[in-house]
DRENNU-777686 format. One line per field, with one value per residue (C-alpha): residue number from 1; residue in three letters; x, y, z. Coordinates in steps of 0.25 Angstrom, whole numbers, plus 5000, padded with zeros to 4 digits. Example, Ala and Ser with C-alpha at 12.3 -4.5 7.8 and 13.67 -1.06 7.14 Angstrom:
<atoms>
i <- c(1 / 2);
aa <- c(ALA / SER);
u <- c(5049 / 5055);
v <- c(4982 / 4996);
w <- c(5031 / 5029);
</atoms>
This chain:
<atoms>
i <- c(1 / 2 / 3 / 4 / 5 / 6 / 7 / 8 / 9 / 10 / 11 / 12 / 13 / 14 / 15 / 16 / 17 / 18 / 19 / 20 / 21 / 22 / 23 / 24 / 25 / 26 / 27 / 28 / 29 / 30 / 31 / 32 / 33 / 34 / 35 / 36 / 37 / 38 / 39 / 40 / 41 / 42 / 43 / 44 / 45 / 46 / 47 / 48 / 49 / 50 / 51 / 52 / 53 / 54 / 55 / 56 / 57 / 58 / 59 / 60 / 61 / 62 / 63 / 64 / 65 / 66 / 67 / 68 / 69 / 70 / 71 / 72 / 73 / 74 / 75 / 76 / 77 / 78 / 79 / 80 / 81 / 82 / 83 / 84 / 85 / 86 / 87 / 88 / 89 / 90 / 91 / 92 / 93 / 94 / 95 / 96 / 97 / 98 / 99 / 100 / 101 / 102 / 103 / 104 / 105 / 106 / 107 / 108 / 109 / 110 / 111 / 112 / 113 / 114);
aa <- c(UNK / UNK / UNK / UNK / UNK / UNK / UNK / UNK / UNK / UNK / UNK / UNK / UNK / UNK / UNK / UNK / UNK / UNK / UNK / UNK / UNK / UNK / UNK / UNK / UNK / UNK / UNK / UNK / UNK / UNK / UNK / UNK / UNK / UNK / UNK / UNK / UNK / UNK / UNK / UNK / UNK / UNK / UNK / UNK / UNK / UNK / UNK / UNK / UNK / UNK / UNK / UNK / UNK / UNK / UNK / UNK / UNK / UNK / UNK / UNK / UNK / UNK / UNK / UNK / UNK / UNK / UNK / UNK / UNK / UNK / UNK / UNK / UNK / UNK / UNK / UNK / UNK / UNK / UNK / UNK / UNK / UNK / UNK / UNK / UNK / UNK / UNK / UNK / UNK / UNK / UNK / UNK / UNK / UNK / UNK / UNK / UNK / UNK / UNK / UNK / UNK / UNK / UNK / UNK / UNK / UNK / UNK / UNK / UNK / UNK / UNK / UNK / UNK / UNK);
u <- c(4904 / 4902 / 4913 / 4914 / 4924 / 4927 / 4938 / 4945 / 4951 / 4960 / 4972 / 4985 / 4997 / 4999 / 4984 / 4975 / 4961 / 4954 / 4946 / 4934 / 4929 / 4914 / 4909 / 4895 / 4889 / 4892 / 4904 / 4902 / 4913 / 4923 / 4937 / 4946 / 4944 / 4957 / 4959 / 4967 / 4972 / 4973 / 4982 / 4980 / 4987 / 4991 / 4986 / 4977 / 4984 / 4982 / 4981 / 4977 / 4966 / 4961 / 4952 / 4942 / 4951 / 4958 / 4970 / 4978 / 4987 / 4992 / 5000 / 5014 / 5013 / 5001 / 5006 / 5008 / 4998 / 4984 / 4976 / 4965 / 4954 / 4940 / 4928 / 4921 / 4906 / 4904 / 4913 / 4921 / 4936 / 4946 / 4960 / 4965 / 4975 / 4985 / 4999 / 4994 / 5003 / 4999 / 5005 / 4990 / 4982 / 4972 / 4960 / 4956 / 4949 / 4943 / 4940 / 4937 / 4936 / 4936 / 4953 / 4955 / 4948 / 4936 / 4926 / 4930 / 4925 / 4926 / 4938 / 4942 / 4951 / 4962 / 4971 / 4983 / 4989 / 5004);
v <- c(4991 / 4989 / 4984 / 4979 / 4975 / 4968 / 4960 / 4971 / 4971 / 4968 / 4959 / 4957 / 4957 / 4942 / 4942 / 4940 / 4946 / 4943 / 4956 / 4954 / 4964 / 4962 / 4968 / 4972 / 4981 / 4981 / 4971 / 4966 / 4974 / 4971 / 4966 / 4971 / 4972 / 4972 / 4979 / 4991 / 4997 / 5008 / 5010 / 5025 / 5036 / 5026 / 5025 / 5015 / 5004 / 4991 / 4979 / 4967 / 4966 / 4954 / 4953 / 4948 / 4937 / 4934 / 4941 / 4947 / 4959 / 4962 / 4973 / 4968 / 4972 / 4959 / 4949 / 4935 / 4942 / 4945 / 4938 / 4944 / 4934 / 4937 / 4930 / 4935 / 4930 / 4936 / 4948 / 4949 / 4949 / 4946 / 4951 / 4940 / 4947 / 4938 / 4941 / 4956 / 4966 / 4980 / 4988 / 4980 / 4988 / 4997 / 4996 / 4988 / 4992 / 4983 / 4988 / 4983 / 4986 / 4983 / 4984 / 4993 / 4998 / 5005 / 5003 / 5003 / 4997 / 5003 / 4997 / 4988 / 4991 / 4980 / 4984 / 4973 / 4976 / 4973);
w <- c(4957 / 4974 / 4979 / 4995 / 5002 / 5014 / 5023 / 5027 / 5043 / 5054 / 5054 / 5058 / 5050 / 5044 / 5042 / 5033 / 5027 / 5015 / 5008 / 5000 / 4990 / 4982 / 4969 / 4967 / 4955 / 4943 / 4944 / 4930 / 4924 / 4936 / 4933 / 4941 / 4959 / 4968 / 4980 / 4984 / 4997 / 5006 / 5017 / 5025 / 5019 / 5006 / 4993 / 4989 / 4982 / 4974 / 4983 / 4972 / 4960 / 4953 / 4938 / 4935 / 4929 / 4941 / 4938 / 4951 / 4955 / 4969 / 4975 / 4977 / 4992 / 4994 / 4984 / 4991 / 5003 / 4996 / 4986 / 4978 / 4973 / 4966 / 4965 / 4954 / 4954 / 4968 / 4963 / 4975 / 4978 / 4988 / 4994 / 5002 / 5012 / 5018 / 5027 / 5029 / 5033 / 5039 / 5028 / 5021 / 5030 / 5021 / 5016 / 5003 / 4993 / 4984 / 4970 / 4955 / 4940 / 4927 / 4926 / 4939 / 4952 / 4949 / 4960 / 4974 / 4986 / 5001 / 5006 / 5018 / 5030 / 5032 / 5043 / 5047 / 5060 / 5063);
</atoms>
């Protein structure tokens, strides 16, 4: 599975972005997609995930903040990114599976400044 991202970029802090993640390939066996995080000299780590289904789980750190949606007949996803906060500044990786991340696009940079 291809996944493309894209969203990412430059906003203050109190700001919002909206990240947009596509499936292409064999996407027929795909349950799972969510995004993770990277932030320099961090590991990467869990931001939100959504089935298939429709079921959600989110890191405590963005509950009440972000929103993950999918729409699945155009296999895409979305991280609706509201009240950002500096400490959010990484790049996102979107990702997807059967029950966890398998394939892995190329990320996106969103930077919040203070």
């Amino acid at each position: 599975v291809q996944l493309q991202a894209s969203g990412g970029g430059l906003v203050q802090a109190g700001g919002s972005l909206r990240l947009s993640c596509a499936a292409s390939g064999s996407i027929f066996a795909i349950n799972y997609m969510g995004w993770h995080r990277q932030a320099p000299g961090k590991q990467r780590e869990l931001v939100a995930s959504i089935t298939r289904s429709g079921n959600t789980n989110y890191a405590d750190f963005v509950k009440g903040r972000f929103t993950i949606s999918r729409d699945n007949a155009k296999s895409t996803i979305y991280l609706q990114m509201n009240s950002l906060k500096p400490e959010d500044t990484a790049v996102y990786y979107c990702n997807a599976g059967v029950m966890a991340p398998r394939d892995w696009g190329k990320g996106t940079q969103v930077t919040v400044s203070s």
